[in-house]
N, C-alpha and C positions, 0 to 999 in steps of 0.2 A: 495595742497598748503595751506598755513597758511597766516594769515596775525596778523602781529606783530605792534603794531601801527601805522597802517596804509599802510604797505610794505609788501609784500608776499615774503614768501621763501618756498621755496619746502621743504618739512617735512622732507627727508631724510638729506636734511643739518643743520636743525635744531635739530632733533634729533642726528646727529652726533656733532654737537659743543654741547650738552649739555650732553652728556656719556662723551665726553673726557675731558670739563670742570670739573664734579665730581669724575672721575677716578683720574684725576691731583691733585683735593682738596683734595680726599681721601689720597691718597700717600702723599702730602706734611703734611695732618694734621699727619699719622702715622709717619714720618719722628720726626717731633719736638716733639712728646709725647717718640718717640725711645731715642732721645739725652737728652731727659728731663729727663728720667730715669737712664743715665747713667753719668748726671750733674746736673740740678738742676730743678725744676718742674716748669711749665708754666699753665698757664690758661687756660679755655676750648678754651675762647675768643679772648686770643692771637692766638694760636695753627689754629683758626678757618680764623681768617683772616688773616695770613700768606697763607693758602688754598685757600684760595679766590683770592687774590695778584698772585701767582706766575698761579694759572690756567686763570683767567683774560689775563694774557698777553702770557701765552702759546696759549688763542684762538687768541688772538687779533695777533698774528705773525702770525701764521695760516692765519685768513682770510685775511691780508693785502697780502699775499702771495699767493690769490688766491684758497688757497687750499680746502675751500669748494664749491666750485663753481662747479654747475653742467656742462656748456658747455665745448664743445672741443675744450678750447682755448690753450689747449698745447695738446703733449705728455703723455702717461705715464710714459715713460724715464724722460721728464722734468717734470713732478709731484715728480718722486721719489728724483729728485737733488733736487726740494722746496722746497720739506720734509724733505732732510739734511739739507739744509739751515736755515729750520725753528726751527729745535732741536738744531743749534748751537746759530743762535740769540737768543730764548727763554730763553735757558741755561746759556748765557751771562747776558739775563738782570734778570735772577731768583738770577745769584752769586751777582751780583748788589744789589739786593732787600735782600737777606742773609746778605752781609755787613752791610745794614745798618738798619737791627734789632738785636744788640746785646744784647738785654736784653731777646730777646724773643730765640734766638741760640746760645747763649755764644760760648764755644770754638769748638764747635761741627758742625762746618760748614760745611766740606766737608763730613763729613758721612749723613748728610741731603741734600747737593749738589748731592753727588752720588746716593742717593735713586731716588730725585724726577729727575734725566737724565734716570736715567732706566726705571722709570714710565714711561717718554714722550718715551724712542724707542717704550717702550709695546702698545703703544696705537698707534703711528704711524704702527707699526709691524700690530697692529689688524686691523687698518684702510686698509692696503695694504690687510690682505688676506679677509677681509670682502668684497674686491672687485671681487679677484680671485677665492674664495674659496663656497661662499654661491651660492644656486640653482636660476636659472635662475628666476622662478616663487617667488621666495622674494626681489629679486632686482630690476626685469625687471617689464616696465608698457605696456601692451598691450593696442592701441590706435585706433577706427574704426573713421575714418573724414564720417559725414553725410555732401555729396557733392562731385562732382568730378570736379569743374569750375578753374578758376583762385584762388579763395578763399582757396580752398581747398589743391591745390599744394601749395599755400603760408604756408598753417596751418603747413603742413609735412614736409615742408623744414625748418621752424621754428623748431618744434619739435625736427627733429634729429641733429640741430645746437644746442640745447638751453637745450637738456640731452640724452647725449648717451646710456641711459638703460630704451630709448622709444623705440618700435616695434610698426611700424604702420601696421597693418593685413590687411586694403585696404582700398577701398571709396565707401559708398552705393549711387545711383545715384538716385536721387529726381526723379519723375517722368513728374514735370516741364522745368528739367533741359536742353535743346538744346545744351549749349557747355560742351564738354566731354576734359577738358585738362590732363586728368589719365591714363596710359596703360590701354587697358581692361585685362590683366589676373589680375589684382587687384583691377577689380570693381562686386561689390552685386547690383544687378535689383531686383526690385520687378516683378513677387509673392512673390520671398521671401521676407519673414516676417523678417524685424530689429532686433526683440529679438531673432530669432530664430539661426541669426549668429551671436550677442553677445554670446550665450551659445556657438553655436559652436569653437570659436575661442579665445573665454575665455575672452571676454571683458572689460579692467576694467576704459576706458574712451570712454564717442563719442564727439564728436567736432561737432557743428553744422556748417558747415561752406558753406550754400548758396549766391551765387551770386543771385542767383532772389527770393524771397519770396513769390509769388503771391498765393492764396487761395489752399489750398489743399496739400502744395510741403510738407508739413512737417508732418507726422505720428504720432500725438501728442500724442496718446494713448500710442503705442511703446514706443516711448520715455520716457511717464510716468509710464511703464512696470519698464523698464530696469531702472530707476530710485530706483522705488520702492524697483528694486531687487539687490540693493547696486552700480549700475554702477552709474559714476559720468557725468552727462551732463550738459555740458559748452558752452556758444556761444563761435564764433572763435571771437569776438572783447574782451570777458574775456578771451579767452584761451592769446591772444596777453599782455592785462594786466597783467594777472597773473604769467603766464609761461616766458613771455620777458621782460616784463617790458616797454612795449611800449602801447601807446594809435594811434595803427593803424589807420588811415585816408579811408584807401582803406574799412576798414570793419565797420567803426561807423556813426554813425551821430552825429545832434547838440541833439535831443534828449538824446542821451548817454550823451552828457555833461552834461547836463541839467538837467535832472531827476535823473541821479546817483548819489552815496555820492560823496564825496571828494570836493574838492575846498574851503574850509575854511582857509578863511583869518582874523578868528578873533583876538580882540585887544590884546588876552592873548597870543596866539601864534606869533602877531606881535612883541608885548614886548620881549617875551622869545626869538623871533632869535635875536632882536637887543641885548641883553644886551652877548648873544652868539659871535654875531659877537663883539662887542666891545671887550672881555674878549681875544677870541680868535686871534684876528688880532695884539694886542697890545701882546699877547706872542708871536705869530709866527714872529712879526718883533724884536721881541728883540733875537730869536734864530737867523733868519737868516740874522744877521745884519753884521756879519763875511762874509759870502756868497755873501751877495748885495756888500760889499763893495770891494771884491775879484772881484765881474764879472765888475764892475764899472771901476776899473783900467785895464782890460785885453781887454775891448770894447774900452777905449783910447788908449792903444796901437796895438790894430789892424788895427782900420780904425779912416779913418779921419770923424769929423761929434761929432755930441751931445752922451751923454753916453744915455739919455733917451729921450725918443718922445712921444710927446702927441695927443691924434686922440679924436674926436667926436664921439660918439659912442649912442645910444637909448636903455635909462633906463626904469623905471616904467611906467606905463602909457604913454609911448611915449617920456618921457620927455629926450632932448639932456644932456649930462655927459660929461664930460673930461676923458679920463682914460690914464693910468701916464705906462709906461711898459721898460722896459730895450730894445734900440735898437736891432736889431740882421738884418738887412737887411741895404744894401747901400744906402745912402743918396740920392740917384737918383732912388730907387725903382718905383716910378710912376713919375719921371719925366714929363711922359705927360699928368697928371691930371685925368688919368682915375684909379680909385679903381679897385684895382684886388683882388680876394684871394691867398691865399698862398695853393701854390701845393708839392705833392712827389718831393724832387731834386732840389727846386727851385735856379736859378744860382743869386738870388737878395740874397739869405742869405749868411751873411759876414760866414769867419771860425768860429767864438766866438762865432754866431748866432746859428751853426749848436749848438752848443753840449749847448747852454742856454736853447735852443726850447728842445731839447730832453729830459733834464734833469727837463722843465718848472719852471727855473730860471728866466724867462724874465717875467715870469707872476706877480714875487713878490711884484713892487712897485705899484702894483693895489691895497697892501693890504691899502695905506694908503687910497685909493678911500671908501674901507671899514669902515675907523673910519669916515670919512665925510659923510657917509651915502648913496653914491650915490649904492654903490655897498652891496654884503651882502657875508660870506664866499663863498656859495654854491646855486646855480637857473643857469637859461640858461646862456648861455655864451653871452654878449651884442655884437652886431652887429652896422654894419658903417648906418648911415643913406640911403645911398646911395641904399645900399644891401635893407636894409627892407623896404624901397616902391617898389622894384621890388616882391620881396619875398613876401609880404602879397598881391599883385593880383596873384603870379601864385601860392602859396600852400594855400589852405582853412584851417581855424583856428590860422593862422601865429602868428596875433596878439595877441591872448592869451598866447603866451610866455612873454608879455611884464605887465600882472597884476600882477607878482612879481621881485621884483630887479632881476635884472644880478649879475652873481658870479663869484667868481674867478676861482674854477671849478662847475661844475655839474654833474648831472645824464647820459648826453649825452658825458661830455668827456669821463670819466672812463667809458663808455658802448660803445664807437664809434671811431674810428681816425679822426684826420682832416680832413674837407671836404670841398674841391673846385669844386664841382658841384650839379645841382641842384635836383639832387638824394641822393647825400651823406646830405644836409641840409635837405631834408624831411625826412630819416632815423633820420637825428639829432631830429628834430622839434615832432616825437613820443614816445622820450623816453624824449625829455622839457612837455610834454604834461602829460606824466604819474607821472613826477615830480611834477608839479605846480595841478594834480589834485591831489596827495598824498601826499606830503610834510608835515615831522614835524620833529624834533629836533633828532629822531631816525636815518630819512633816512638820515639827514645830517649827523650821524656820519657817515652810513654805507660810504657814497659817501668820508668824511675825509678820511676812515680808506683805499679803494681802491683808490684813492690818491695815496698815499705814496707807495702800490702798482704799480699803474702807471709810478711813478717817477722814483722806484727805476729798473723798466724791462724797461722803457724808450716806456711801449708799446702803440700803437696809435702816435707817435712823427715822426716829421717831419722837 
Protein backbone atom coordinates (compact mmCIF):
# COMPACT_ATOMS: atom_id res chain seq x y z
CA UNK A 1 0.00 0.00 0.00
CA UNK A 2 0.89 3.60 -0.71
CA UNK A 3 -0.41 6.43 1.05
CA UNK A 4 -1.08 9.43 -1.12
CA UNK A 5 -1.92 12.44 1.01
CA UNK A 6 -3.04 10.93 3.63
CA UNK A 7 -5.25 7.87 1.90
CA UNK A 8 -3.78 4.48 0.97
CA UNK A 9 -4.27 2.80 -2.25
CA UNK A 10 -2.81 -0.53 -3.00
CA UNK A 11 0.14 0.10 -5.44
CA UNK A 12 -1.21 -1.97 -8.18
CA UNK A 13 -3.99 0.50 -8.70
CA UNK A 14 -1.98 3.23 -8.60
CA UNK A 15 0.44 1.98 -10.72
CA UNK A 16 -2.20 1.10 -13.13
CA UNK A 17 -3.92 4.59 -13.23
CA UNK A 18 -0.59 6.08 -13.88
CA UNK A 19 0.65 3.63 -17.16
CA UNK A 20 -2.68 4.39 -18.56
CA UNK A 21 -2.75 7.91 -17.60
CA UNK A 22 0.84 8.35 -19.75
CA UNK A 23 0.00 5.83 -22.52
CA UNK A 24 -3.25 8.10 -23.10
CA UNK A 25 -0.95 11.43 -22.78
CA UNK A 26 1.40 9.82 -24.99
CA UNK A 27 -1.11 8.88 -27.93
CA UNK A 28 -3.10 12.06 -27.47
CA UNK A 29 0.28 14.15 -27.54
CA UNK A 30 1.37 11.92 -30.93
CA UNK A 31 -2.04 12.55 -32.24
CA UNK A 32 -1.97 16.52 -32.47
CA UNK A 33 1.78 16.74 -33.43
CA UNK A 34 0.30 13.86 -36.38
CA UNK A 35 -2.46 16.53 -37.50
CA UNK A 36 -0.02 19.36 -36.88
CA UNK A 37 1.99 18.17 -39.60
CA UNK A 38 -0.46 17.58 -41.96
CA UNK A 39 -2.20 21.14 -41.14
CA UNK A 40 -0.65 23.61 -39.31
CA UNK A 41 2.04 23.25 -36.32
CA UNK A 42 1.21 23.60 -32.57
CA UNK A 43 3.11 24.02 -29.52
CA UNK A 44 5.06 21.61 -27.40
CA UNK A 45 2.61 23.20 -24.64
CA UNK A 46 -0.43 23.18 -26.41
CA UNK A 47 0.07 19.39 -27.83
CA UNK A 48 1.03 18.74 -23.88
CA UNK A 49 -2.01 19.82 -22.28
CA UNK A 50 -4.37 18.58 -24.71
CA UNK A 51 -2.57 15.04 -23.14
CA UNK A 52 -3.13 15.85 -19.89
CA UNK A 53 -7.00 16.98 -20.47
CA UNK A 54 -8.22 13.98 -22.40
CA UNK A 55 -6.06 11.24 -20.02
CA UNK A 56 -7.34 13.14 -16.83
CA UNK A 57 -10.67 12.29 -17.62
CA UNK A 58 -10.10 9.00 -19.35
CA UNK A 59 -8.77 8.08 -15.60
CA UNK A 60 -11.44 10.00 -13.86
CA UNK A 61 -14.28 7.72 -16.00
CA UNK A 62 -12.39 4.81 -15.04
CA UNK A 63 -12.32 5.25 -11.51
CA UNK A 64 -15.93 6.78 -10.97
CA UNK A 65 -16.67 3.41 -12.71
CA UNK A 66 -15.13 1.51 -10.33
CA UNK A 67 -12.68 0.19 -12.41
CA UNK A 68 -9.66 0.38 -10.39
CA UNK A 69 -10.97 -1.01 -7.42
CA UNK A 70 -9.42 -3.95 -5.95
CA UNK A 71 -12.63 -5.78 -4.23
CA UNK A 72 -15.01 -8.10 -5.69
CA UNK A 73 -17.67 -5.80 -6.06
CA UNK A 74 -18.71 -7.09 -9.34
CA UNK A 75 -18.00 -9.58 -12.02
CA UNK A 76 -15.67 -9.95 -14.57
CA UNK A 77 -18.30 -10.14 -17.07
CA UNK A 78 -19.48 -6.64 -15.44
CA UNK A 79 -15.93 -5.25 -15.29
CA UNK A 80 -15.73 -5.83 -19.06
CA UNK A 81 -19.31 -3.94 -19.78
CA UNK A 82 -17.69 -0.90 -17.39
CA UNK A 83 -14.97 -0.93 -19.50
CA UNK A 84 -17.10 -0.50 -22.61
CA UNK A 85 -18.97 1.85 -20.81
CA UNK A 86 -16.09 3.71 -19.81
CA UNK A 87 -14.27 3.86 -23.56
CA UNK A 88 -17.70 5.28 -24.66
CA UNK A 89 -18.21 8.04 -22.02
CA UNK A 90 -14.35 8.86 -22.05
CA UNK A 91 -14.59 9.18 -25.95
CA UNK A 92 -17.55 11.35 -25.69
CA UNK A 93 -16.22 13.75 -23.52
CA UNK A 94 -12.45 13.52 -25.19
CA UNK A 95 -14.95 14.77 -28.86
CA UNK A 96 -16.23 17.34 -26.29
CA UNK A 97 -12.87 18.56 -25.28
CA UNK A 98 -11.52 18.31 -29.35
CA UNK A 99 -14.38 20.70 -30.15
CA UNK A 100 -13.54 23.03 -28.17
CA UNK A 101 -9.77 23.60 -28.84
CA UNK A 102 -9.80 24.62 -32.44
CA UNK A 103 -6.86 26.46 -32.41
CA UNK A 104 -4.82 23.74 -31.05
CA UNK A 105 -6.83 20.73 -33.72
CA UNK A 106 -8.02 22.81 -36.62
CA UNK A 107 -9.78 20.71 -39.15
CA UNK A 108 -8.22 17.57 -38.21
CA UNK A 109 -10.52 16.30 -35.60
CA UNK A 110 -11.47 12.91 -36.27
CA UNK A 111 -8.08 11.70 -37.34
CA UNK A 112 -6.89 12.71 -33.71
CA UNK A 113 -10.60 11.32 -32.34
CA UNK A 114 -9.66 8.09 -34.01
CA UNK A 115 -6.05 7.77 -32.68
CA UNK A 116 -6.71 8.57 -29.13
CA UNK A 117 -10.22 5.79 -29.19
CA UNK A 118 -7.76 3.14 -30.25
CA UNK A 119 -5.25 4.23 -27.66
CA UNK A 120 -8.07 3.81 -24.89
CA UNK A 121 -9.20 0.07 -26.45
CA UNK A 122 -5.09 -0.64 -26.25
CA UNK A 123 -4.86 -0.11 -22.83
CA UNK A 124 -8.15 -1.29 -21.66
CA UNK A 125 -7.16 -4.57 -24.04
CA UNK A 126 -3.76 -4.54 -21.82
CA UNK A 127 -5.47 -4.05 -18.70
CA UNK A 128 -7.79 -7.18 -19.53
CA UNK A 129 -4.84 -9.55 -20.45
CA UNK A 130 -2.41 -8.18 -17.79
CA UNK A 131 -5.17 -9.84 -15.70
CA UNK A 132 -5.41 -13.23 -17.51
CA UNK A 133 -2.17 -13.46 -19.05
CA UNK A 134 0.76 -12.59 -16.54
CA UNK A 135 2.24 -15.51 -13.86
CA UNK A 136 0.57 -16.09 -10.88
CA UNK A 137 3.71 -15.09 -8.72
CA UNK A 138 3.68 -11.18 -10.32
CA UNK A 139 0.10 -10.74 -9.64
CA UNK A 140 -0.71 -12.70 -6.65
CA UNK A 141 0.15 -11.77 -2.87
CA UNK A 142 0.81 -14.59 -0.69
CA UNK A 143 -0.44 -13.77 3.03
CA UNK A 144 0.50 -15.81 6.43
CA UNK A 145 -2.15 -14.31 9.53
CA UNK A 146 0.13 -14.55 12.89
CA UNK A 147 -2.98 -15.88 14.88
CA UNK A 148 -5.76 -18.34 14.48
CA UNK A 149 -8.66 -16.41 17.10
CA UNK A 150 -11.59 -14.42 16.19
CA UNK A 151 -9.05 -11.64 14.80
CA UNK A 152 -7.52 -13.67 12.68
CA UNK A 153 -10.73 -15.20 10.57
CA UNK A 154 -11.64 -11.41 10.56
CA UNK A 155 -8.14 -10.47 8.93
CA UNK A 156 -8.91 -13.29 5.91
CA UNK A 157 -12.19 -12.67 5.45
CA UNK A 158 -11.39 -9.06 4.97
CA UNK A 159 -8.43 -9.95 2.75
CA UNK A 160 -10.18 -12.13 0.07
CA UNK A 161 -13.30 -9.56 0.12
CA UNK A 162 -10.99 -6.38 -0.26
CA UNK A 163 -8.30 -8.12 -3.31
CA UNK A 164 -8.93 -11.18 -5.08
CA UNK A 165 -5.16 -11.74 -5.98
CA UNK A 166 -4.52 -12.44 -2.10
CA UNK A 167 -3.66 -16.22 -1.17
CA UNK A 168 -3.83 -16.71 2.42
CA UNK A 169 -1.30 -19.86 2.88
CA UNK A 170 -2.70 -20.29 6.67
CA UNK A 171 -2.47 -19.08 10.42
CA UNK A 172 0.59 -19.66 12.66
CA UNK A 173 -0.94 -20.28 16.30
CA UNK A 174 0.75 -18.09 19.03
CA UNK A 175 1.54 -20.30 21.79
CA UNK A 176 -0.70 -18.25 24.17
CA UNK A 177 -3.44 -18.64 22.11
CA UNK A 178 -6.55 -21.08 23.86
CA UNK A 179 -9.22 -20.22 21.21
CA UNK A 180 -8.53 -21.85 17.84
CA UNK A 181 -11.38 -20.38 15.42
CA UNK A 182 -9.12 -21.72 12.05
CA UNK A 183 -9.56 -25.35 10.38
CA UNK A 184 -6.45 -27.07 11.51
CA UNK A 185 -5.09 -28.24 8.14
CA UNK A 186 -4.21 -24.57 7.64
CA UNK A 187 -2.59 -23.85 10.88
CA UNK A 188 1.70 -23.81 11.59
CA UNK A 189 2.49 -24.67 15.58
CA UNK A 190 5.52 -24.01 16.94
CA UNK A 191 8.70 -25.93 16.93
CA UNK A 192 8.18 -24.68 13.87
CA UNK A 193 10.09 -21.71 13.28
CA UNK A 194 7.83 -18.50 11.59
CA UNK A 195 10.67 -17.78 9.04
CA UNK A 196 11.17 -21.00 8.23
CA UNK A 197 7.40 -21.31 6.76
CA UNK A 198 7.71 -17.86 5.35
CA UNK A 199 10.48 -19.32 3.12
CA UNK A 200 8.63 -22.35 2.57
CA UNK A 201 5.52 -20.99 1.16
CA UNK A 202 6.96 -17.96 -0.31
CA UNK A 203 5.79 -15.27 2.02
CA UNK A 204 5.29 -11.88 1.00
CA UNK A 205 2.96 -10.50 3.90
CA UNK A 206 2.17 -11.60 7.94
CA UNK A 207 -0.63 -9.94 9.60
CA UNK A 208 -0.29 -9.81 13.11
CA UNK A 209 -3.61 -10.49 14.15
CA UNK A 210 -3.74 -11.66 18.17
CA UNK A 211 -6.71 -11.65 20.32
CA UNK A 212 -4.53 -11.92 23.57
CA UNK A 213 -1.08 -10.21 23.66
CA UNK A 214 0.11 -11.31 26.92
CA UNK A 215 4.23 -11.62 27.36
CA UNK A 216 5.79 -14.06 25.18
CA UNK A 217 2.77 -14.73 22.34
CA UNK A 218 4.74 -12.78 19.90
CA UNK A 219 8.30 -14.20 18.25
CA UNK A 220 9.72 -10.87 17.98
CA UNK A 221 13.02 -11.85 16.61
CA UNK A 222 11.16 -14.03 13.80
CA UNK A 223 9.36 -11.41 13.03
CA UNK A 224 12.22 -9.10 12.79
CA UNK A 225 13.89 -11.88 10.62
CA UNK A 226 11.29 -11.98 8.16
CA UNK A 227 11.21 -8.22 8.14
CA UNK A 228 14.67 -7.80 7.49
CA UNK A 229 14.32 -10.46 4.72
CA UNK A 230 11.92 -8.15 2.71
CA UNK A 231 8.53 -9.68 4.17
CA UNK A 232 6.12 -6.91 5.12
CA UNK A 233 4.62 -7.05 8.71
CA UNK A 234 1.61 -5.33 9.52
CA UNK A 235 -0.63 -5.21 12.63
CA UNK A 236 -4.24 -6.54 11.81
CA UNK A 237 -5.61 -2.83 13.06
CA UNK A 238 -3.16 -1.27 10.07
CA UNK A 239 -3.84 -4.18 7.97
CA UNK A 240 -7.87 -3.03 8.65
CA UNK A 241 -6.60 0.74 7.82
CA UNK A 242 -4.69 0.30 5.14
CA UNK A 243 -6.13 -2.53 3.16
CA UNK A 244 -10.11 -1.45 4.05
CA UNK A 245 -10.16 1.61 4.89
CA UNK A 246 -11.63 1.15 8.18
CA UNK A 247 -10.44 1.96 11.74
CA UNK A 248 -11.74 -1.44 13.29
CA UNK A 249 -13.06 -1.22 16.95
CA UNK A 250 -12.87 -4.89 17.52
CA UNK A 251 -8.82 -4.64 16.95
CA UNK A 252 -7.71 -1.01 18.17
CA UNK A 253 -7.71 0.96 21.22
CA UNK A 254 -7.87 4.69 22.50
CA UNK A 255 -4.00 4.51 22.31
CA UNK A 256 -4.26 3.86 18.36
CA UNK A 257 -6.03 7.07 18.34
CA UNK A 258 -4.17 8.80 20.23
CA UNK A 259 -0.71 8.31 19.54
CA UNK A 260 -1.05 7.69 15.81
CA UNK A 261 -0.94 10.44 13.04
CA UNK A 262 -3.99 11.75 11.47
CA UNK A 263 -6.82 13.75 13.15
CA UNK A 264 -5.71 17.16 12.16
CA UNK A 265 -8.20 19.67 12.21
CA UNK A 266 -5.97 22.59 11.49
CA UNK A 267 -7.05 26.16 10.63
CA UNK A 268 -5.54 25.86 7.07
CA UNK A 269 -7.24 22.72 6.25
CA UNK A 270 -10.54 24.21 7.98
CA UNK A 271 -10.39 27.19 5.57
CA UNK A 272 -9.52 25.10 2.49
CA UNK A 273 -12.74 22.53 3.05
CA UNK A 274 -14.90 25.60 3.77
CA UNK A 275 -14.01 27.79 0.83
CA UNK A 276 -14.30 23.93 -1.16
CA UNK A 277 -17.45 23.50 0.16
CA UNK A 278 -18.80 26.99 -0.65
CA UNK A 279 -17.38 26.84 -4.42
CA UNK A 280 -18.60 23.40 -4.69
CA UNK A 281 -22.31 23.42 -3.28
CA UNK A 282 -22.99 26.71 -5.06
CA UNK A 283 -22.09 24.88 -8.55
CA UNK A 284 -23.73 21.67 -7.88
CA UNK A 285 -27.14 23.60 -7.06
CA UNK A 286 -26.87 25.59 -10.08
CA UNK A 287 -26.42 22.06 -12.26
CA UNK A 288 -28.98 20.37 -10.32
CA UNK A 289 -31.50 23.09 -10.30
CA UNK A 290 -33.30 21.27 -13.39
CA UNK A 291 -33.39 18.12 -11.43
CA UNK A 292 -34.72 19.61 -7.89
CA UNK A 293 -37.17 21.38 -9.69
CA UNK A 294 -38.26 18.09 -11.86
CA UNK A 295 -38.42 15.96 -8.45
CA UNK A 296 -40.29 18.94 -6.68
CA UNK A 297 -43.29 18.84 -9.09
CA UNK A 298 -43.42 14.73 -9.37
CA UNK A 299 -43.44 14.56 -5.22
CA UNK A 300 -46.76 16.85 -5.61
CA UNK A 301 -48.31 14.98 -7.74
CA UNK A 302 -47.82 11.76 -6.30
CA UNK A 303 -48.65 12.07 -2.69
CA UNK A 304 -50.42 14.38 -0.64
CA UNK A 305 -48.18 16.30 1.96
CA UNK A 306 -45.03 18.95 1.66
CA UNK A 307 -42.57 18.54 -1.32
CA UNK A 308 -39.74 18.87 1.40
CA UNK A 309 -39.25 18.00 5.30
CA UNK A 310 -37.24 19.13 7.69
CA UNK A 311 -35.65 16.85 10.83
CA UNK A 312 -33.26 17.75 13.59
CA UNK A 313 -30.34 16.04 13.19
CA UNK A 314 -26.51 16.40 15.48
CA UNK A 315 -23.80 18.34 13.94
CA UNK A 316 -20.19 19.31 14.96
CA UNK A 317 -19.55 18.96 18.28
CA UNK A 318 -22.91 17.89 19.32
CA UNK A 319 -24.49 20.75 18.15
CA UNK A 320 -28.48 20.24 16.92
CA UNK A 321 -28.94 21.39 12.77
CA UNK A 322 -32.04 21.49 10.66
CA UNK A 323 -31.34 19.55 7.46
CA UNK A 324 -33.83 20.47 4.51
CA UNK A 325 -34.24 16.90 2.12
CA UNK A 326 -36.71 16.19 -0.67
CA UNK A 327 -39.80 14.03 0.97
CA UNK A 328 -39.80 10.49 -0.23
CA UNK A 329 -41.78 8.68 2.65
CA UNK A 330 -45.76 9.23 3.56
CA UNK A 331 -46.62 11.85 5.69
CA UNK A 332 -47.65 9.34 8.49
CA UNK A 333 -44.23 7.58 8.34
CA UNK A 334 -43.83 7.73 12.24
CA UNK A 335 -47.21 8.58 13.04
CA UNK A 336 -46.59 7.31 16.57
CA UNK A 337 -43.65 9.36 17.50
CA UNK A 338 -41.24 6.77 17.45
CA UNK A 339 -37.95 7.46 15.09
CA UNK A 340 -37.28 4.40 13.14
CA UNK A 341 -34.61 3.79 10.33
CA UNK A 342 -35.16 3.30 6.97
CA UNK A 343 -34.83 -0.48 5.79
CA UNK A 344 -34.53 -2.85 2.43
CA UNK A 345 -38.34 -2.58 0.93
CA UNK A 346 -39.67 -0.15 3.22
CA UNK A 347 -43.72 0.06 2.45
CA UNK A 348 -43.40 3.98 4.31
CA UNK A 349 -41.46 4.95 0.83
CA UNK A 350 -44.02 6.77 -1.51
CA UNK A 351 -43.25 5.48 -5.53
CA UNK A 352 -41.21 8.98 -6.23
CA UNK A 353 -39.36 8.15 -3.12
CA UNK A 354 -38.30 4.84 -4.30
CA UNK A 355 -36.33 6.01 -7.41
CA UNK A 356 -35.14 9.81 -5.58
CA UNK A 357 -33.46 7.48 -2.77
CA UNK A 358 -31.85 5.38 -5.44
CA UNK A 359 -30.70 7.80 -7.61
CA UNK A 360 -29.92 10.09 -4.13
CA UNK A 361 -31.89 13.04 -5.47
CA UNK A 362 -33.57 13.44 -2.05
CA UNK A 363 -30.24 14.27 -0.54
CA UNK A 364 -29.87 17.43 -2.80
CA UNK A 365 -31.48 20.21 -0.80
CA UNK A 366 -29.06 19.51 2.04
CA UNK A 367 -26.76 21.27 -0.25
CA UNK A 368 -28.09 24.53 0.91
CA UNK A 369 -27.47 23.23 4.81
CA UNK A 370 -23.76 23.39 2.98
CA UNK A 371 -23.61 27.05 2.12
CA UNK A 372 -25.05 27.81 5.81
CA UNK A 373 -22.24 26.08 7.20
CA UNK A 374 -24.10 23.52 9.28
CA UNK A 375 -23.09 20.83 6.90
CA UNK A 376 -19.77 20.29 4.67
CA UNK A 377 -19.86 18.43 1.05
CA UNK A 378 -18.30 15.14 2.47
CA UNK A 379 -17.71 13.54 6.66
CA UNK A 380 -20.26 11.17 8.32
CA UNK A 381 -23.60 11.30 7.42
CA UNK A 382 -25.60 13.31 10.59
CA UNK A 383 -27.76 11.39 12.58
CA UNK A 384 -31.50 12.02 14.51
CA UNK A 385 -30.66 13.03 17.96
CA UNK A 386 -32.66 10.33 19.18
CA UNK A 387 -30.39 7.61 17.39
CA UNK A 388 -27.02 9.19 18.79
CA UNK A 389 -27.71 8.99 22.60
CA UNK A 390 -28.46 5.49 22.14
CA UNK A 391 -25.56 4.88 19.71
CA UNK A 392 -22.73 6.60 21.78
CA UNK A 393 -23.52 4.07 24.93
CA UNK A 394 -23.72 0.99 22.88
CA UNK A 395 -20.61 1.45 20.24
CA UNK A 396 -17.25 2.90 21.75
CA UNK A 397 -15.74 6.02 19.99
CA UNK A 398 -19.43 7.00 18.51
CA UNK A 399 -18.75 10.32 19.48
CA UNK A 400 -15.82 11.11 17.63
CA UNK A 401 -17.77 11.03 14.27
CA UNK A 402 -19.20 14.21 15.40
CA UNK A 403 -15.45 16.56 15.72
CA UNK A 404 -16.13 17.20 12.07
CA UNK A 405 -19.29 18.40 10.13
CA UNK A 406 -21.78 15.89 8.69
CA UNK A 407 -21.92 15.66 4.87
CA UNK A 408 -23.87 15.07 2.27
CA UNK A 409 -22.12 12.04 1.43
CA UNK A 410 -19.16 10.21 2.90
CA UNK A 411 -16.40 7.67 3.26
CA UNK A 412 -19.07 5.29 4.82
CA UNK A 413 -21.73 5.84 2.10
CA UNK A 414 -19.71 5.05 -1.15
CA UNK A 415 -18.00 2.03 1.04
CA UNK A 416 -21.34 0.67 2.90
CA UNK A 417 -25.23 0.46 1.94
CA UNK A 418 -27.87 1.69 4.26
CA UNK A 419 -28.00 0.57 7.58
CA UNK A 420 -30.89 -0.12 9.81
CA UNK A 421 -29.21 -2.19 12.45
CA UNK A 422 -26.90 -2.02 14.94
CA UNK A 423 -24.36 -3.84 13.14
CA UNK A 424 -24.72 -2.28 9.92
CA UNK A 425 -23.91 1.55 12.00
CA UNK A 426 -20.79 0.01 13.64
CA UNK A 427 -19.52 -1.22 10.08
CA UNK A 428 -20.56 2.46 9.13
CA UNK A 429 -18.96 4.19 12.26
CA UNK A 430 -15.19 2.37 11.10
CA UNK A 431 -14.82 3.65 7.93
CA UNK A 432 -16.46 7.62 9.67
CA UNK A 433 -13.57 6.83 11.82
CA UNK A 434 -10.85 6.17 9.04
CA UNK A 435 -12.40 9.27 7.48
CA UNK A 436 -12.29 11.96 10.33
CA UNK A 437 -8.75 10.42 11.19
CA UNK A 438 -7.49 10.87 7.44
CA UNK A 439 -9.24 13.49 5.91
CA UNK A 440 -8.08 16.13 3.35
CA UNK A 441 -9.21 17.75 0.27
CA UNK A 442 -7.70 14.65 -1.80
CA UNK A 443 -9.86 11.99 0.06
CA UNK A 444 -12.89 14.29 -0.54
CA UNK A 445 -12.22 14.20 -4.13
CA UNK A 446 -11.65 10.47 -4.18
CA UNK A 447 -15.16 10.06 -2.02
CA UNK A 448 -16.88 13.08 -4.85
CA UNK A 449 -15.46 11.05 -7.64
CA UNK A 450 -17.22 7.47 -6.24
CA UNK A 451 -20.25 9.43 -5.69
CA UNK A 452 -21.27 9.79 -9.12
CA UNK A 453 -20.21 6.22 -9.30
CA UNK A 454 -22.72 5.32 -6.58
CA UNK A 455 -25.38 7.40 -8.23
CA UNK A 456 -25.14 6.48 -11.40
CA UNK A 457 -25.05 2.00 -10.39
CA UNK A 458 -27.71 3.11 -7.87
CA UNK A 459 -25.32 0.79 -5.59
CA UNK A 460 -25.90 0.66 -1.74
CA UNK A 461 -29.71 2.43 -2.39
CA UNK A 462 -32.65 1.65 -0.83
Amino acid sequence: MIKIFGHYFHKRSALQVAVEAAAVMVAAFFAVWLQASLRKPVSILDASLTGALVAANFVMVNATLGLYENARSFSLGVMRIRAGVAWVASGAITLGLLVLMPKVIDKSIWLVFAVLMAAKALVILQRELSVSMLPASVTRTRVLIYGAGLRAQAAAESLLQSDPRVDVVGFYVSPNETQIDMPSQRLYRHPRKLSDIVVEQEVDEIIVALTERRGGSMPMRDLLDCKLDGVRVMDVATHFEQKVGQIRLDTMSAGYLIFGDGFEQGMVRTLVKRLVDLMGSLVLLALAAPVMLLTAILIKLDSRGPILYSQERVGQGGRLFHVVKFRSMRTDAEKDGVPRWATAGDSRVTRVGRVIRKCRVDELPQLFSVLKGDMSLVGPRPERQFFVEQLTQQIPFYAVRHSIKPGVTGWAQVRYQYGSTLEDTTQKLQYDLYYVKNHSLFLDLVVLFETIGVVLTGKGAQ
